[in-house]
C-alpha positions as CSV (number, residue, x, y, z in Angstrom):
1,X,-57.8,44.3,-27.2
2,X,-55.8,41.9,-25.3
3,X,-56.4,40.6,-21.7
4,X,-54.5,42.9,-19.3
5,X,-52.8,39.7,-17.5
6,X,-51.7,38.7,-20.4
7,X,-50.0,42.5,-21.3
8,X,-48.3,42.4,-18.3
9,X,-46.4,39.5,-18.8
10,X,-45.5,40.8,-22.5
11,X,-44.1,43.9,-21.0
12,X,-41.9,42.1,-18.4
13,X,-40.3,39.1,-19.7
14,X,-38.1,37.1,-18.0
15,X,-34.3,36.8,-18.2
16,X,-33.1,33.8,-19.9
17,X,-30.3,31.9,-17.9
18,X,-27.1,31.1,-19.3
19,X,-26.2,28.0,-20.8
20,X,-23.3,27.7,-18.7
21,X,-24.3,29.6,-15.2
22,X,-23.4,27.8,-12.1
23,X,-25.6,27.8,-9.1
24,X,-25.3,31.0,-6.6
25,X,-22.6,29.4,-4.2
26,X,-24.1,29.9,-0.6
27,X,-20.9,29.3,1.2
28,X,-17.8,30.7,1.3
29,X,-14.2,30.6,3.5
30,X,-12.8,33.7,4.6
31,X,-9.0,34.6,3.8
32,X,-7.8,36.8,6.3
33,X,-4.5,35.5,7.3
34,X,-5.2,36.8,11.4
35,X,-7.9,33.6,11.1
36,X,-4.9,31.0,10.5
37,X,-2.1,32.5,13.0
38,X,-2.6,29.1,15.6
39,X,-0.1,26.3,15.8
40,X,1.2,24.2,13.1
41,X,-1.1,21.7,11.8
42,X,-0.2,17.5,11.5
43,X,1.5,17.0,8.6
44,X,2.5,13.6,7.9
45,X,5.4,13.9,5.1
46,X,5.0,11.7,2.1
47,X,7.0,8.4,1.3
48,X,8.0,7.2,-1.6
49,X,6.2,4.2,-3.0
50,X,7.9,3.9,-6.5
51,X,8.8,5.6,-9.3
52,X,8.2,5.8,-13.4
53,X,10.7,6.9,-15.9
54,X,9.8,8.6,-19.8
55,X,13.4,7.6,-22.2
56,X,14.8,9.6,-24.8
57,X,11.5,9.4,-27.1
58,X,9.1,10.0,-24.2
59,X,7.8,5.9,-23.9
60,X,7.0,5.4,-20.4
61,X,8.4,2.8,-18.5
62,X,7.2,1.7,-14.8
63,X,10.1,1.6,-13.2
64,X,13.5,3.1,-12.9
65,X,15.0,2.3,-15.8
66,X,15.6,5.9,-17.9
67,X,16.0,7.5,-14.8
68,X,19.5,9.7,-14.5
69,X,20.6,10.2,-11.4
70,X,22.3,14.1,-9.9
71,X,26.2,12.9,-7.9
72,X,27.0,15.8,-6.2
73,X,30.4,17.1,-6.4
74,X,32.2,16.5,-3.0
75,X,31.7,19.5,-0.5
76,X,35.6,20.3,0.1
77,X,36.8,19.8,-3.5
78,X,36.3,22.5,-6.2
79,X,33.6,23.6,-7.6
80,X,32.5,22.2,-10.8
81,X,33.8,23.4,-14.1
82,X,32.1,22.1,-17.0
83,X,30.4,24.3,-20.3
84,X,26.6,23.4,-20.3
85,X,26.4,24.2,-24.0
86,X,29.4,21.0,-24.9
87,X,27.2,18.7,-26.4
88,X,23.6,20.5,-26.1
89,X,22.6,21.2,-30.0
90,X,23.8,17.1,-30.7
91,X,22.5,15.9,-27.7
92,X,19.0,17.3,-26.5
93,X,16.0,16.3,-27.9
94,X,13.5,19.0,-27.8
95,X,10.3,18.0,-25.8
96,X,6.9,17.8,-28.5
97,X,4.9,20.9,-26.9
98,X,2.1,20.0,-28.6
99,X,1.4,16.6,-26.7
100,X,-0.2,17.0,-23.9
101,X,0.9,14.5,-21.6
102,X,-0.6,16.0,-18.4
103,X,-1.0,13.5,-15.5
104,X,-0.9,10.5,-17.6
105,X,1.8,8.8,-16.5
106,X,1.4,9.4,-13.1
107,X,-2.1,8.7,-13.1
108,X,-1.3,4.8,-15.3
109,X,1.1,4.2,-13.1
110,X,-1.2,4.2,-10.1
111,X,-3.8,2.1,-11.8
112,X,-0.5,-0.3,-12.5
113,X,0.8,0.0,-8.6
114,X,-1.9,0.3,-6.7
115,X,-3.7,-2.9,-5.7
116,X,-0.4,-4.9,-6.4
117,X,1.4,-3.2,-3.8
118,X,-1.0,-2.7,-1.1
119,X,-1.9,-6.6,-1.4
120,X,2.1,-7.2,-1.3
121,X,2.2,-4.7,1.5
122,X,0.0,-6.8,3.9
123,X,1.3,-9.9,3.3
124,X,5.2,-8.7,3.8
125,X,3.3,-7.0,6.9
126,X,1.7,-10.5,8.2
127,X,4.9,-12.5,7.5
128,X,7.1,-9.8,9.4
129,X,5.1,-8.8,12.2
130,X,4.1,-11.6,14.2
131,X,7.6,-12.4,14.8
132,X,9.5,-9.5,15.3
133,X,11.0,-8.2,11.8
134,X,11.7,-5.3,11.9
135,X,12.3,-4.2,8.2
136,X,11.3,-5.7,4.4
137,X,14.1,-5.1,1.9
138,X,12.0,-5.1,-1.6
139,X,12.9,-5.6,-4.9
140,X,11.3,-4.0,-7.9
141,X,11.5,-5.5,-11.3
142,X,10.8,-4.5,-14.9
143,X,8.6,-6.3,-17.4
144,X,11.4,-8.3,-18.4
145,X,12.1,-9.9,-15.0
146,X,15.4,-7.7,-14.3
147,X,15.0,-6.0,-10.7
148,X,15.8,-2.5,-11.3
149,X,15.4,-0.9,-8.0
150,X,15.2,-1.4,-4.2
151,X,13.3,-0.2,-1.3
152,X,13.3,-1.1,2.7
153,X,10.0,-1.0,4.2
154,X,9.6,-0.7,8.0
155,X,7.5,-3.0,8.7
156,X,5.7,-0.9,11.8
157,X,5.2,2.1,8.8
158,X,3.9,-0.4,5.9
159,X,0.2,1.1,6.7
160,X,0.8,4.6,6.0
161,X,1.5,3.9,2.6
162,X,-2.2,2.4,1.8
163,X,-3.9,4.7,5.3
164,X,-5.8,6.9,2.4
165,X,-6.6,4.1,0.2
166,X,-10.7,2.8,0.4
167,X,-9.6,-0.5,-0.6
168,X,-6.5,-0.8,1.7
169,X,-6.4,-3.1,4.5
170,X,-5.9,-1.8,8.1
171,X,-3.2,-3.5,10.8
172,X,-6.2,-3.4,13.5
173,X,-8.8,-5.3,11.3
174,X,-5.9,-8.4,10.9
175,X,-4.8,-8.4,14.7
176,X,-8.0,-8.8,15.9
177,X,-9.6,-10.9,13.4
178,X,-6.4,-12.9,14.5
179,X,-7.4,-13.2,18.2
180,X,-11.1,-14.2,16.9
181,X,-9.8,-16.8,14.8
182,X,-7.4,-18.4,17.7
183,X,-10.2,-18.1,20.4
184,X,-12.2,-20.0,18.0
185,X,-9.8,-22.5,17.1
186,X,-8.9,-22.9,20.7
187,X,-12.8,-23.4,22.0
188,X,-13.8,-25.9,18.7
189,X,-9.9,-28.4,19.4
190,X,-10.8,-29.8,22.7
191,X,-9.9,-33.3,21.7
192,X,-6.5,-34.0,22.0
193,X,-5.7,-37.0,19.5
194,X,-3.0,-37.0,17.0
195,X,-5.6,-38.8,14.5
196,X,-8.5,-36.3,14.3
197,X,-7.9,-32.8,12.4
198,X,-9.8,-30.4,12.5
199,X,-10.0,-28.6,8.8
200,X,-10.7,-25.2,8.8
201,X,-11.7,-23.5,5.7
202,X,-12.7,-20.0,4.3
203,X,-14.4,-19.0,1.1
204,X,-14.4,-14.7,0.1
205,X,-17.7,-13.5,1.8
206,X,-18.7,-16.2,3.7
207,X,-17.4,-17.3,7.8
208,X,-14.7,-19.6,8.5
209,X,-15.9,-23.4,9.0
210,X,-14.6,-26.6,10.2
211,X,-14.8,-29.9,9.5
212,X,-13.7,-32.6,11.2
213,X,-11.6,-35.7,9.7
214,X,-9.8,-38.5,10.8
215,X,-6.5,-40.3,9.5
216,X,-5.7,-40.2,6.1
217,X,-5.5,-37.9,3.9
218,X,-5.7,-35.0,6.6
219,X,-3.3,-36.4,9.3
220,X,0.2,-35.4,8.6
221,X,1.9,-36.0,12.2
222,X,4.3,-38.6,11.5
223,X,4.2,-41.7,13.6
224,X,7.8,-41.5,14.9
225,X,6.6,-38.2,16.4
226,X,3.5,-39.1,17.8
227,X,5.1,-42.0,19.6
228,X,8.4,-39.8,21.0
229,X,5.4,-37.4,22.3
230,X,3.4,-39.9,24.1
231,X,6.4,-41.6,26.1
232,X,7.2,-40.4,29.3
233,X,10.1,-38.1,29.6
234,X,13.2,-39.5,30.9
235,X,13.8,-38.6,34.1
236,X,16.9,-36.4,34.9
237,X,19.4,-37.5,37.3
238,X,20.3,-35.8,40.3
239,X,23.6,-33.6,39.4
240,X,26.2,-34.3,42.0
241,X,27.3,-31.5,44.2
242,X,30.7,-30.9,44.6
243,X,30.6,-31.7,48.6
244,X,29.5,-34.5,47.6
């Protein structure tokens, strides 16, 4: 006779979990469209940032280069009269359905884009915004040198195109790093004398340092301009008025 604890768990066995059962979802967001009636949220539209082109046999290409372009036909002329079918069964290539190309090219272009233009981004935005340009005219080339395609930049915009990315830089960050690095320079310089330079230098993840040198090979103020500095100015002579 067996042990009545162990009957009972004979006669109610437990239910074996799927293999592939997901955990009960404890949260949910409710649909009703009478929940979402209030303004119109921000939505910042997108910019383009480059483009990719597949040829005839489906190679990709990371930039411009296969791309066809749509001319419209002009608004007040006539309409267009061409046979879609002239030329189809000799010239369209049929697309292999069975590749699956997915994301692919999108997603290798990224990896091929991405830190590349965000670095070129802030340097085209520290070169043009300090004094006052207003724009960046940029060329992209192929892999064989030949620029293929252009794009203007405003340079007050440049941001948004790297605001999402983790490993972008931010416009904030290099202004005021900039003021900390000038009030810095400005309190260590309180010598005034065209022979001593003060070197400052920087190494990835460490501060900014100076050192201090004298003459050669640091100095590069030519004499000549030294010794025009030091003079006193010529004095100007009185203009004569016309009553005089």
């Amino acid at each position: 006779m067996e042990p009545r604890e162990t009957k009972r768990k004979a006669e109610t066995p437990e239910a074996a979990e799927p293999p592939n059962k997901l955990p009960h979802s404890v949260s949910s967001l409710r649909t009703e469209p009478s929940l979402y009636s209030g303004p119109f949220p921000f939505y910042r539209r997108p910019s383009e940032l480059g483009c990719f082109s597949l040829d005839a046999q489906r190679q990709y290409h990371g930039d411009a280069r296969a791309l066809r372009y749509y001319s419209p036909p002009p608004i007040n002329g006539p309409g267009p009269d061409f046979d879609l079918r002239d030329g189809y069964p000799d010239r369209y290539r049929p697309r292999d359905e069975e590749v699956q190309e997915r994301l692919d090219h999108l997603l290798r272009w990224i990896l091929e884009h991405r830190h590349q233009l965000g670095h070129k981004l802030l340097k085209w935005w520290a070169q043009s915004f300090l004094p006052g340009v207003p724009h960046v005219v940029a060329g992209f080339r192929n892999p064989e040198g030949f620029v293929c395609s252009l794009k203007t930049f405003p340079t007050m915009k440049m941001f948004e195109n790297v605001r999402n990315d983790r490993e972008g830089w931010n416009p904030s960050v290099c202004m005021n790093f900039c003021a900390a690095f000038l009030s810095f320079a400005q309190s260590t310089v309180v010598q005034d004398d065209p022979r001593l330079v003060h070197l400052f230098s920087w190494e990835p993840g460490g501060p900014v340092t100076v050192s201090v040198h004298r003459d050669a090979p640091h100095a590069f103020l030519p004499t000549w301009y030294v010794e025009a500095m030091t003079q006193d100015p010529p004095s100007l002579s009185k203009t004569p008025s016309p009553k005089d």
